[in-house]
N, C-alpha and C positions, 0 to 999 in steps of 0.2 A: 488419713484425715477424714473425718466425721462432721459432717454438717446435717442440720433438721432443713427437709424440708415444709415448706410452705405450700400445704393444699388448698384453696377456695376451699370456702363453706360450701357453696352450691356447686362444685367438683365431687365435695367429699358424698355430698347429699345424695344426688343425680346420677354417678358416674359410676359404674361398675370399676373394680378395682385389678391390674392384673395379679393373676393370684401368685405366690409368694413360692420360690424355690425356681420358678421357671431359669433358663442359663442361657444365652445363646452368644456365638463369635459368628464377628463380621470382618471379612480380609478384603481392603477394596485397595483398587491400584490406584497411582497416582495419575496424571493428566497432565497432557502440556495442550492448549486451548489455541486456537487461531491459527496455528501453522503456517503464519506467512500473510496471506490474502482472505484467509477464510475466515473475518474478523467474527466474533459472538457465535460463529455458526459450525467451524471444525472442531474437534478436537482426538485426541489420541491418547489410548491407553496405555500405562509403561510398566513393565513389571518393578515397580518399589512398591511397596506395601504396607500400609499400614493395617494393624490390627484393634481389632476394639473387642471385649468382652462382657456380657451384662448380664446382671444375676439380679432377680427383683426380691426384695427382701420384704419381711412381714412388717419390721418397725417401719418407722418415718426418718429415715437417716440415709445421707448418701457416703460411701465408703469411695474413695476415688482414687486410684493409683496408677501414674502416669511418671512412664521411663519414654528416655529417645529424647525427636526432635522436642522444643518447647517445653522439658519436664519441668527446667527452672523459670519460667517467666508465664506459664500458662496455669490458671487459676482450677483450685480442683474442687471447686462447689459449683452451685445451682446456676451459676452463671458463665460454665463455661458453654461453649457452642453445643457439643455433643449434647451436653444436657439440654437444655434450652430447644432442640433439635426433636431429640427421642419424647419428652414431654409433651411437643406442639402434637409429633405424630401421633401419639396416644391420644389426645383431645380429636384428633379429626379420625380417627379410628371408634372413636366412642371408649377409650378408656384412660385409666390414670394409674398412676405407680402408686403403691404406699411408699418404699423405699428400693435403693438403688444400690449396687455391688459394682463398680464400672474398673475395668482398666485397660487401659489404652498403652500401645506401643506405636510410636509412630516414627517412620523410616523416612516419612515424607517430609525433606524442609520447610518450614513456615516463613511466610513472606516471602520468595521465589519465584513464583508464577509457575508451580507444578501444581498446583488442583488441591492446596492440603486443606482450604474448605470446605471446597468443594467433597473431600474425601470425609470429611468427619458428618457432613451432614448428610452425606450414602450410609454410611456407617449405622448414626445413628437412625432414620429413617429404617432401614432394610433388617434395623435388631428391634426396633417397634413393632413393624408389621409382624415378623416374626415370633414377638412375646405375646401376644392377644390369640386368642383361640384360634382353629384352622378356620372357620365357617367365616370368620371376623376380616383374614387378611386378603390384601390386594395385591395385583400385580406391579409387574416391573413398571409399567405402562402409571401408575397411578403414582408408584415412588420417583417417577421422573417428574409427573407434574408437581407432588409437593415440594420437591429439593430444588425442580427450577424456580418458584417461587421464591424460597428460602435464598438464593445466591442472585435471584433478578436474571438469571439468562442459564441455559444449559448446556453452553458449551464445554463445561466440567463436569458438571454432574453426569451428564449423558453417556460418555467413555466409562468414567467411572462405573455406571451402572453396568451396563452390556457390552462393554469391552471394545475392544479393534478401532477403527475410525467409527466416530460418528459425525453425522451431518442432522444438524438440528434445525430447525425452524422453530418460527410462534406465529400464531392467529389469533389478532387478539387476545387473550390472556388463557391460549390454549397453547402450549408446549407438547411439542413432536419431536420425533429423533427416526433415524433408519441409520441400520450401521453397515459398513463396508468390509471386506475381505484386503487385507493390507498382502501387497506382494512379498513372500518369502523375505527375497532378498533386504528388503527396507530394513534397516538397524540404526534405530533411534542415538545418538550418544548427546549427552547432555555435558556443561560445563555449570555449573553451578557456584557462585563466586560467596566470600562471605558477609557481603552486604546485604540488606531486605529493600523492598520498594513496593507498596502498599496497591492494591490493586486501585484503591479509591483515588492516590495521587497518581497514578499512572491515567487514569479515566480523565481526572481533570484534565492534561494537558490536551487533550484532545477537542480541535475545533468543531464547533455545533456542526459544520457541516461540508462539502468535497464539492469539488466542480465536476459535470460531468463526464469529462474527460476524463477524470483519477477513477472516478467507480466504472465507467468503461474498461478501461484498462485491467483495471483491481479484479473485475468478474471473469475477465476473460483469464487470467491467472488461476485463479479458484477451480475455473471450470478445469482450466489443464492439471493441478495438483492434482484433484481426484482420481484423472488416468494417470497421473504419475505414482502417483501411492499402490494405486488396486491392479499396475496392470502393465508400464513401462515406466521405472524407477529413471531412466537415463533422462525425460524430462524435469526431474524432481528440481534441478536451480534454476529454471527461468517460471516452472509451477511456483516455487517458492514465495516469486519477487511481491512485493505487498505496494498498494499505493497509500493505503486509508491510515495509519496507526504508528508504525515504527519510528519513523522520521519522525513525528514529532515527539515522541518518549526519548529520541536518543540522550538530548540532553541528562536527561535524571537519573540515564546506567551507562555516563560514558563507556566504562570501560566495556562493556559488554556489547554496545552499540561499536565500538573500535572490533573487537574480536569478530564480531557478525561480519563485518565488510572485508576483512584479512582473509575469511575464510570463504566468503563469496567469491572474490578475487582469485584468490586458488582454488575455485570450481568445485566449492563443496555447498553443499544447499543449507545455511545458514540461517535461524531466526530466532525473534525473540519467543520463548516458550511466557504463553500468554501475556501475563500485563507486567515481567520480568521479575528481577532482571538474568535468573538462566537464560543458559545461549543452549539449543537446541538445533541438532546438526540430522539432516536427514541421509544418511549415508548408503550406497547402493551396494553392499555385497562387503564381505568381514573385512577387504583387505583397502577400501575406503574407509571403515570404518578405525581401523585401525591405524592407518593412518591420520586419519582425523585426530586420535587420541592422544596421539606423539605432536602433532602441527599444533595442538593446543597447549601443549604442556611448553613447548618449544617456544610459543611467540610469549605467553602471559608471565614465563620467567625471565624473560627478557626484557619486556615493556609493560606489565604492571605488574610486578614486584609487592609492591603493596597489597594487593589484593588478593585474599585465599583464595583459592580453585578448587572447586571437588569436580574430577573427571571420572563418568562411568557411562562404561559401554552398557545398552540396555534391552530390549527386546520389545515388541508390542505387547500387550496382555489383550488376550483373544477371551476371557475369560470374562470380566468385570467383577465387582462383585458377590463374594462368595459367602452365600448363609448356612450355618451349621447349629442345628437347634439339637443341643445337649439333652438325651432322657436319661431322669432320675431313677 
C-alpha cells in the first residue's frame, strides 16, 4: 500500500532531508510494566519480539507492509504510531523523510498490557536516530526521554530500551531509568487471554488517590520485589502483592483478576502485566514454571471456557533493543 506523504512547506524549506537508500532494523522486546506494586515505575523485558524495518526512499510515498499481531485492524499510512513516532524523531533530530519503505512484523499482542506501544515507539525512535547521519545521533539516554514523552511514563519504554528490569523515575519533566541484573532462575510465563482492555480505561478506573496506609504498605512491597527479582527469587509472592492498582481494574478483566488470585493461592507469584488484561506469573526455577503452565491450562479449561488463552513460557531479555544499520 502507497500513500503521499504530507511535508510542511517550512519542513521541506528549512529541514535537511534524510538522504534516500539509507535501511536500518529495529528488534525490540516486549514489556510487562508494574509488576505488582511497582506502579509506573517497574518494568521487565521479555523475549517476544517485534521487528520493524526502514528504508527511506527518494520519492514522497510511504510503502508499508505489516504481517503478525494487528496486520488486519492497524492502519498502514501516515497515521499509524510508528510512523507518526519515527517523523516526531526526525523533527527533534533536525531532520525529515522524503519517503518511507516501513515493514513491521509484530509478535507482540496489541491491547494486552505487554508494552506493544510502548514497542513501536522504541522501534521507531531507535531506527530514526539511527537514519540521520553519525555526528547527528543520540544516545539511549535521549531515546528514553523522547519515547517517555510520547507514552506519558516510561515504565515501558525503559525495559524495552535497555533490557532486564528497569526502575524508572521522573523529575519533573526529566525521565530517568537504571536497570537491574534479574536472577537466573526468574522465568517470566505469561497467559495472555483473547480479549483487549485499553490502557486509557484501565487508567480511568483508578482513584485520584490511596490512604496512607495502602502506599505504606505498597512501598514496602516494591522495596522487597527488587531483592526478589535481582537476588532471592523465594520472596517473589509476598514482593508481588500490590496495594495501589489491581483491585480496582479487576472488574474490567474478571477473568484474569480470577486466574491471578487461584494462582496466588497456590503460591505462585501472580500479576497483572501492566494495565492488562495478561496474567503474568513470576516463577522461581523451570520446574515452577512449568508447573505454572499446566495449573494454567488446567483451571481456564475448566472455569473459563469461553475465553482463549495463549500460554508461554518466556525468558528476561537482557539485551533491549537491538539496531542494525544495513550498508549499501
Amino acid at each position: 500500500m502507497e500513500t503521499t506523504l504530507t511535508v510542511p512547506a517550512e519542513s521541506a524549506a528549512g529541514t535537511p532531508a534524510v538522504p534516500a537508500g539509507q535501511l536500518v532494523t529495529v528488534r525490540v522486546p516486549a514489556t510487562s510494566a508494574n509488576l505488582g506494586p511497582g506502579y509506573d515505575s517497574l518494568g521487565l523485558a521479555l523475549t517476544l519480539h517485534d521487528t520493524l524495518t526502514v528504508e527511506t526512499l527518494a520519492s514522497g510515498e510511504l510503502e508499508f507492509e505489516l504481517s503478525g499481531e494487528g496486520a488486519e485492524s492497524l492502519p498502514r499510512d501516515a497515521t499509524h504510531l510508528v510512523v507518526k513516532a519515527l517523523t516526531e524523531a526526525l523533527h527533534r533530530l533536525g531532520f525529515r523523510h522524503e519517503g518511507l519503505r516501513i515493514t513491521a512484523d509484530n509478535v507482540n499482542p496489541h491491547g494486552r498490557g505487554l508494552g506493544s506501544s510502548a514497542s513501536a515507539v522504541v522501534a521507531a525512535v531507535s531506527a530514526a536516530n539511527a537514519l540521520v547521519p553519525e555526528a547527528s545521533r543520540r544516545g539511549r539516554d535521549w531515546i528514553l526521554q523522547l519515547t517517555s514523552e510520547m507514552e506519558g511514563h516510561p515504565d515501558n519504554v525503559a525495559p524495552a530500551i535497555f533490557g532486564g528490569l528497569a526502575l524508572s523515575w521522573q523529575d519533573s519533566d526529566q525521565y530517568s531509568s537504571t536497570c537491574a541484573a534479574v536472577a537466573p532462575s526468574v522465568i517470566p510465563v505469561v497467559a495472555v487471554p483473547d480479549y483487549e482492555l485499553s490502557t486509557e480505561a484501565a487508567r480511568a478506573l483508578l482513584p485520584a488517590s490511596v490512604g496512607h496506609h495502602a502506599a505504606a504498605m505498597n512501598s514496602g512491597r516494591a522495596a522487597l520485589l527488587i531483592h526478589a527479582l535481582t537476588a532471592n527469587p523465594e520472596f517473589l509472592l509476598p514482593g508481588t502483592e500490590d496495594y495501589l492498582h489491581q483491585s480496582y481494574r479487576a472488574e474490567a478483566m474478571r477473568p484474569s483478576a480470577e486466574l491471578i488470585a487461584v494462582l496466588r493461592r497456590a503460591g505462585h507469584a501472580a500479576v497483572v502485566s501492566g494495565a492488562g488484561p495478561t496474567v503474568l506469573v513470576l516463577a522461581n526455577g523451570e520446574a515452577e514454571a512449568s508447573e505454572v503452565v499446566d495449573f494454567i491450562g488446567a483451571h481456564t479449561a475448566d472455569n473459563t471456557p469461553e475465553v482463549g488463552w495463549r500460554v508461554m513460557k518466556l525468558a528476561v531479555d537482557v539485551e533491549g533493543a537491538k539496531v542494525e544499520v544495513h550498508r549499501r
